[in-house]
RODO-2510 file (C-alpha; in nm, 4 decimals, decimal comma):
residues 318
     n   res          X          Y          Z
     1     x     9,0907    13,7693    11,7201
     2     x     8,7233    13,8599    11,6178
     3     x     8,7230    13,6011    11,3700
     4     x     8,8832    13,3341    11,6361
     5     x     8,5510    13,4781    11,8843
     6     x     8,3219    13,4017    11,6129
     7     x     8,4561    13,0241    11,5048
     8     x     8,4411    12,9544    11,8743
     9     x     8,0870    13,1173    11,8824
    10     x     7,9968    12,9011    11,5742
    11     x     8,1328    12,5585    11,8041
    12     x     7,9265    12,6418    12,0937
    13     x     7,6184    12,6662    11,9189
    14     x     7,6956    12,3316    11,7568
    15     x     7,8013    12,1239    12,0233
    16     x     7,4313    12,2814    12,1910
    17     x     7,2421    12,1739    11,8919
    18     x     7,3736    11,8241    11,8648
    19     x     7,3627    11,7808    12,2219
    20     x     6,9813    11,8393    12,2670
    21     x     6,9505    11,6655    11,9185
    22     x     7,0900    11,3735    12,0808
    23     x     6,9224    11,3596    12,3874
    24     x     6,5933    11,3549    12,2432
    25     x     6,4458    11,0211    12,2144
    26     x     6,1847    10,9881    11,9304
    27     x     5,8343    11,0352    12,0367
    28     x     5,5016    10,9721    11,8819
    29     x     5,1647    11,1507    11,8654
    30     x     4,8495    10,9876    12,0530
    31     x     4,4728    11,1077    11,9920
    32     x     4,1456    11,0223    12,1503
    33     x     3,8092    11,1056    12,0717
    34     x     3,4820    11,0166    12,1552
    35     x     3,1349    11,0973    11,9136
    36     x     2,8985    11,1478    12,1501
    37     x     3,0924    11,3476    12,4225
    38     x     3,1916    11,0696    12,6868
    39     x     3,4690    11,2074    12,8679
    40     x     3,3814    11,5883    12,8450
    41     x     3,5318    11,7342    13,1950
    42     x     3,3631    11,8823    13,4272
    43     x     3,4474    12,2352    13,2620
    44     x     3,2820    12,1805    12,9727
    45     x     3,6373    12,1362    12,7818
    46     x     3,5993    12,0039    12,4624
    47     x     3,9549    11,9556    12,3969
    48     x     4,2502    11,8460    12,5896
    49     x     4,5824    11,8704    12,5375
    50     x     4,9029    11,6825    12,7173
    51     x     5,2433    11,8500    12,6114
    52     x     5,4471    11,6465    12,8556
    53     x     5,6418    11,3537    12,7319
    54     x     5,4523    11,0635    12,8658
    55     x     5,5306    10,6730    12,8367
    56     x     5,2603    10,4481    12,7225
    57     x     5,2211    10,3612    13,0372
    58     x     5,1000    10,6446    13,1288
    59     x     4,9091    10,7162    12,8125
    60     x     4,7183    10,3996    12,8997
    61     x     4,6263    10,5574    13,2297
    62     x     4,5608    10,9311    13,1341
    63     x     4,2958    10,7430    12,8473
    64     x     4,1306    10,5562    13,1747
    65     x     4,0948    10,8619    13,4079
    66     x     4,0839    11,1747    13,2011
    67     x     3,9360    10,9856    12,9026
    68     x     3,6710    10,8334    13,0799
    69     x     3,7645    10,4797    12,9372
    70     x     3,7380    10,3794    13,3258
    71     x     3,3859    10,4148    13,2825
    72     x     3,3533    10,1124    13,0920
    73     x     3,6759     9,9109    13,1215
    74     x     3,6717     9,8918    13,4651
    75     x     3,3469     9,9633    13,6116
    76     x     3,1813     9,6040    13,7424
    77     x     2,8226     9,7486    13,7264
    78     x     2,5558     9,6940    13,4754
    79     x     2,4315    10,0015    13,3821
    80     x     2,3735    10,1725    13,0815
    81     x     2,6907    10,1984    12,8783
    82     x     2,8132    10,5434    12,7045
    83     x     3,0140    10,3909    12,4882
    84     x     2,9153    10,0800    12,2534
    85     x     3,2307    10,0366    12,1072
    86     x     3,5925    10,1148    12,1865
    87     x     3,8683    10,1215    11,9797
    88     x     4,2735    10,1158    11,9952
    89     x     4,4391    10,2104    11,6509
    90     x     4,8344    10,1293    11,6790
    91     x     4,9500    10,3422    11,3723
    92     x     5,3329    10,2773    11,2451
    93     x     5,4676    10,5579    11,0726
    94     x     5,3515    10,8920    11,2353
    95     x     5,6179    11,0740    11,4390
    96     x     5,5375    11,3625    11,6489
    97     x     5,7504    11,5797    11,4579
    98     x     5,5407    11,5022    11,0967
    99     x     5,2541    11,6893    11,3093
   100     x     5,4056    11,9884    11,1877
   101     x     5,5203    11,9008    10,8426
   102     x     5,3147    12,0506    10,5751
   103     x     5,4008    11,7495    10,3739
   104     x     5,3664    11,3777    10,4806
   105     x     5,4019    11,1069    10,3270
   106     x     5,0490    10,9852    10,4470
   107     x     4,8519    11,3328    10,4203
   108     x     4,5448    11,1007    10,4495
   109     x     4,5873    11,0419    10,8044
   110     x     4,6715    11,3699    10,9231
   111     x     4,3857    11,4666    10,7438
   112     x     4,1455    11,2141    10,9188
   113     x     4,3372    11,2504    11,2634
   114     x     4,2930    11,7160    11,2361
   115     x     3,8909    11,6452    11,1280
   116     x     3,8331    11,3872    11,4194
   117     x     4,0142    11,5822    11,6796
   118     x     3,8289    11,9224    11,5633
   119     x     3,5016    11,7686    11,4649
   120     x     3,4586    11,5200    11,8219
   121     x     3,2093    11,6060    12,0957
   122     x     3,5160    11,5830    12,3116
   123     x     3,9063    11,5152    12,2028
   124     x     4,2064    11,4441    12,4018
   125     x     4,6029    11,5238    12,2344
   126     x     4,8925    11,3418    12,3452
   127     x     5,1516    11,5060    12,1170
   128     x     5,4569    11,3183    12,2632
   129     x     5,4377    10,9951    12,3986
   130     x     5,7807    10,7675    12,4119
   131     x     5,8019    10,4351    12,2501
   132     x     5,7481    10,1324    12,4535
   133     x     6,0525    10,0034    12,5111
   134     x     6,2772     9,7212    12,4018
   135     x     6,0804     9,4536    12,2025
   136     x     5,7879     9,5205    12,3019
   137     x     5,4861     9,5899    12,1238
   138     x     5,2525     9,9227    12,1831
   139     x     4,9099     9,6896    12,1803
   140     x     5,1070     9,4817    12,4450
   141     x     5,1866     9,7857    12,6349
   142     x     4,8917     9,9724    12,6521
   143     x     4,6698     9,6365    12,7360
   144     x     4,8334     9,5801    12,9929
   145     x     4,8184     9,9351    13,1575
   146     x     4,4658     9,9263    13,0698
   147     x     4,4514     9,5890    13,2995
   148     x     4,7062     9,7350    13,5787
   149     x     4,5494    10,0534    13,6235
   150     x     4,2225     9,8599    13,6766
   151     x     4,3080     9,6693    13,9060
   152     x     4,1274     9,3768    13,7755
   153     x     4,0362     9,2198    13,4165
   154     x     3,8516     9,4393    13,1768
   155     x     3,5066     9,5193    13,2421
   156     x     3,3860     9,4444    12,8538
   157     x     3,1827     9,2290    12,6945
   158     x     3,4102     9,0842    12,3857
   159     x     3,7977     9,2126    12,3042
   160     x     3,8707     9,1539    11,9500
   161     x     4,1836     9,2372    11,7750
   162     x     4,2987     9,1739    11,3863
   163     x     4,5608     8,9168    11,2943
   164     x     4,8115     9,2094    11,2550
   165     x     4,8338     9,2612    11,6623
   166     x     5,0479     9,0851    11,8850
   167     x     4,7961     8,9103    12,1467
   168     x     4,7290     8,5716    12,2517
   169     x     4,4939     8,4334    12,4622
   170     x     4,2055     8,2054    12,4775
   171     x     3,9332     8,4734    12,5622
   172     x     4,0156     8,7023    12,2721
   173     x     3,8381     8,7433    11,8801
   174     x     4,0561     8,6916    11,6206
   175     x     4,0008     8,8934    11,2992
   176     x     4,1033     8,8500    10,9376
   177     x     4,0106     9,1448    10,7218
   178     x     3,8272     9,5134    10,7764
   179     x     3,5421     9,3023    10,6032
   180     x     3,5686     9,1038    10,9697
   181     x     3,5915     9,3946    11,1104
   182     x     3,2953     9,5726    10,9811
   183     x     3,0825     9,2384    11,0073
   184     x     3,1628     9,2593    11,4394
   185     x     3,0603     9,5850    11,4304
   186     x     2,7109     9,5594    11,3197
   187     x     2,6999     9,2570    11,5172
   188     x     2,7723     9,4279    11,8393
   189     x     2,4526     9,6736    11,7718
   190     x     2,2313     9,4045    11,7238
   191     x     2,2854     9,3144    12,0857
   192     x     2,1586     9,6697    12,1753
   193     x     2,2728     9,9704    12,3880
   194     x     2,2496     9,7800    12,7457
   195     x     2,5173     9,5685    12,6650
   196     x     2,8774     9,5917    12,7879
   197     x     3,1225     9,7801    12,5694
   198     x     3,3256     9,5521    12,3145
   199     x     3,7180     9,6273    12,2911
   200     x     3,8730     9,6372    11,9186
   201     x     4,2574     9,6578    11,8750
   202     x     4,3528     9,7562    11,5190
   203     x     4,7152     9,7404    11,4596
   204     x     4,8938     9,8921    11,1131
   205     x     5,1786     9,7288    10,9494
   206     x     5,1071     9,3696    11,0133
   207     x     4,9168     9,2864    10,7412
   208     x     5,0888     9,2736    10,3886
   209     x     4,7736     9,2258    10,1873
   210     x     4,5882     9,5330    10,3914
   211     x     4,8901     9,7838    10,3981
   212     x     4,9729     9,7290     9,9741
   213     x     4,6083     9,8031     9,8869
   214     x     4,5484    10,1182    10,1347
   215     x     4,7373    10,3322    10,3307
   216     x     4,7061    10,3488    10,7443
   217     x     4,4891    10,6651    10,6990
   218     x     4,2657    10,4878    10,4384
   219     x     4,2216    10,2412    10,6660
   220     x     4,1620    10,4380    10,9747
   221     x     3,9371    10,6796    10,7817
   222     x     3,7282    10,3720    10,6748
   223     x     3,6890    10,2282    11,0032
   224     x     3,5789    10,5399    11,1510
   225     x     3,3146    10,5190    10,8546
   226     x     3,2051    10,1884    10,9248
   227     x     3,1236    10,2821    11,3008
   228     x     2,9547    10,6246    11,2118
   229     x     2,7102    10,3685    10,9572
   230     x     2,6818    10,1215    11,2021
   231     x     2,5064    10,3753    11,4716
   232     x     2,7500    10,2772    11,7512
   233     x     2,8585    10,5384    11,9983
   234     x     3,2303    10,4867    12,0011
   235     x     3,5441    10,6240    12,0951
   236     x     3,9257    10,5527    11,9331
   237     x     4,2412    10,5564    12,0575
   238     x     4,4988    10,6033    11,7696
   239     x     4,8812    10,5853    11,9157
   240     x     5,1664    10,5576    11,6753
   241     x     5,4552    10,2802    11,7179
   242     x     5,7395    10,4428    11,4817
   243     x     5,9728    10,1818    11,5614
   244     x     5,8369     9,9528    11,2834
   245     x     5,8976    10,1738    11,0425
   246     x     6,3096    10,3002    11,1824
   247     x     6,4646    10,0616    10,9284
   248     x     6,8638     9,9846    10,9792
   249     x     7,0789    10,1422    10,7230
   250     x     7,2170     9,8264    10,4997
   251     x     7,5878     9,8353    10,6350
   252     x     7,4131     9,7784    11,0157
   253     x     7,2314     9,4862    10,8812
   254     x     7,5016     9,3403    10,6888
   255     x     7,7371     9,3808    10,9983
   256     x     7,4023     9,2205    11,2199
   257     x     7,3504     8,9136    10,9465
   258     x     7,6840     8,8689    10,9519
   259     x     7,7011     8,8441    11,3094
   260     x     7,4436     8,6286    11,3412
   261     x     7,5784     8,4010    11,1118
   262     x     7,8655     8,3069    11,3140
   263     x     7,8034     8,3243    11,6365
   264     x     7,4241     8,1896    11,5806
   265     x     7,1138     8,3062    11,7140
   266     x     7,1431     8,3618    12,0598
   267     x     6,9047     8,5253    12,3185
   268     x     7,1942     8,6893    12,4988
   269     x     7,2696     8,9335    12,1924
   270     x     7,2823     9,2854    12,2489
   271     x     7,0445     9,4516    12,0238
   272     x     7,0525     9,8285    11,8809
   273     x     6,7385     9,9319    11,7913
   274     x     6,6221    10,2537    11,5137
   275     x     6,6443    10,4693    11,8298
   276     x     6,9725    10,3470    11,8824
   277     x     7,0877    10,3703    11,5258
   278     x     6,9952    10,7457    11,5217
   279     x     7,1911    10,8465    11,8071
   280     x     7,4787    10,6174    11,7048
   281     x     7,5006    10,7615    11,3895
   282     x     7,4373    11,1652    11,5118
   283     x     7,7268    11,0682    11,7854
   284     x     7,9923    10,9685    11,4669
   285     x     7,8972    11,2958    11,3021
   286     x     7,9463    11,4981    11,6153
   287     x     8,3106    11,3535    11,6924
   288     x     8,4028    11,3988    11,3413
   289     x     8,2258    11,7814    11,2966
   290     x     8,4359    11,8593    11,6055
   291     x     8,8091    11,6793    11,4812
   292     x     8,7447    11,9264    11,1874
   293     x     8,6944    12,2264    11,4221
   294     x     8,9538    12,1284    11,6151
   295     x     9,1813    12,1310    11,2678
   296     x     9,0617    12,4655    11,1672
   297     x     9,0897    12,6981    11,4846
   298     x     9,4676    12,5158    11,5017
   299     x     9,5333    12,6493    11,1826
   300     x     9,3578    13,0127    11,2264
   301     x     9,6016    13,0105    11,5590
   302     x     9,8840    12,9480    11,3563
   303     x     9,7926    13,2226    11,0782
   304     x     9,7407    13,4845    11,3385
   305     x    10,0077    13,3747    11,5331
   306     x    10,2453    13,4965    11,2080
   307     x    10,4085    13,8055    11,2869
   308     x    10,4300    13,9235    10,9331
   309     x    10,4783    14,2629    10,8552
   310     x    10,1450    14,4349    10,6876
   311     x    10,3846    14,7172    10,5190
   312     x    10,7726    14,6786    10,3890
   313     x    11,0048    15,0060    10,3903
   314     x    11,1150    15,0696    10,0214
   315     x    11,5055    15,0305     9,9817
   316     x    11,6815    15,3852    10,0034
   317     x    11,8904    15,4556     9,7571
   318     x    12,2511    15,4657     9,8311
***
């Protein structure tokens, strides 16, 4: 019986563990931080941190209101601004659970994110945010919140985004390269410090010719350089969109190309994405780890259930 106790001990805490597993939806890691202190509270706090699961919805309006980006974004007046430059980095790899790892695959960026968050006048942690959902893209997302939450168009001077981001629209500066990139920011300080802030979105992943030659915390590392030479006051917003880098295991996209081969391309197609994948695939092993459980406590039944004698009396001699 103690042994039964302890198998069925074993299944409870497995069915627990898979169960939370399984519930929990990937999340993602957001930072912000400012160099010359716009946004310190009230309290003097230097650093913030938001443990609750948030949506980038909300991330886009905790960044206007406890961030300070309201300030500039959505402020009509034309006073003197804080910040010159702003900045949204939309990272593709980092998970909130690398935070902890104490090896990633891109130790570069955790290195630049743990020195900007530590080194900033003031510093804001979002250490799980959930990805946007279906299709669409975290730039998209967190634009628009910006927009929403201010009621009105952005208060800035310029937005500017590289080729890599998803954005259209007739108002917006399209850039090619970091060399772009850099060239924007020095000409933004030639227009001096009464100007309206100017909005860059940087996105990660989009750019083949970028992404083969450095890594996203090269790159990030380097644009924080080019802003600390340029003598801008800035502040950046790096959120991480994991879902471009949640690949489908090759017998999903066989089964999808296949699919899609027969029936044709059609918008109506249900869709499972990485998240969807992960859960799929924990749910198989779960149904299967408990078939086998089910298998062995039948048979430990069945063993104990043998009323077999544990000593025989010798024959007596007649």
């Amino acid at each position: 019986m103690e042994v039964i106790k302890a198998v069925l001990l074993g299944i409870l805490f497995v069915v627990v563990q898979l169960s939370y597993v399984i519930a929990s939806p990937v999340t993602a890691p957001a930072f912000l931080w400012s160099s010359n202190g716009h946004g310190l509270s009230s309290h003097g706090v230097k650093e913030v941190i938001n443990y609750q699961a948030i949506s980038p919805k909300d991330l886009a309006k905790s960044v206007l209101s406890e961030g300070g980006w309201s300030n500039f974004m959505c402020s009509m007046e034309n006073h003197q601004r804080a910040v010159d430059i702003a900045v949204v980095f939309v990272g593709g790899k980092l998970q909130s659970s690398d935070i902890s790892k104490t090896k990633f695959k891109d130790q570069a960026l955790l290195d630049v994110l743990k020195l900007s968050f530590g080194g900033s006048n003031f510093s804001m942690a979002f250490p799980y945010v959930a990805l946007s959902e279906g299709n669409d893209k975290l730039e998209h997302t967190l634009f628009s919140g910006f927009i929403e939450n201010c009621g009105h168009e952005l208060a800035v001077n310029q937005i500017a985004y590289l080729e890599s981001c998803s954005f259209d629209g007739k108002d917006l500066k399209k850039l090619q390269d970091l060399q772009s990139l850099q060239d924007f920011f020095d000409s933004r300080m030639e227009k001096g410090k009464d100007a309206q802030a100017d909005l860059v979105v940087f996105c990660s992943g989009g750019s083949e010719e970028v992404d083969q030659a450095k890594s996203e915390g090269e790159i990030l590392s380097e644009l924080v350089n080019f802003l600390d030479q340029s003598g801008a006051s800035y502040s950046i917003l790096y959120a991480s969109d994991p879902k471009k880098s949640l690949q489908y295991p090759p017998h999903w996209a066989i089964n999808r190309f296949l699919a899609e081969s027969t029936s044709g391309k059609s918008s109506n197609t249900t869709t499972c994405d990485g998240v969807c994948q992960i859960k799929s695939s924990l749910l198989e092993g779960f149904f299967v780890g408990i078939v086998l459980l089910i298998i062995l406590i039948s048979g430990l039944c069945c063993m104990m259930g043998i009323d077999t004698p544990t000593r025989f009396e010798t024959p007596q001699d007649s």
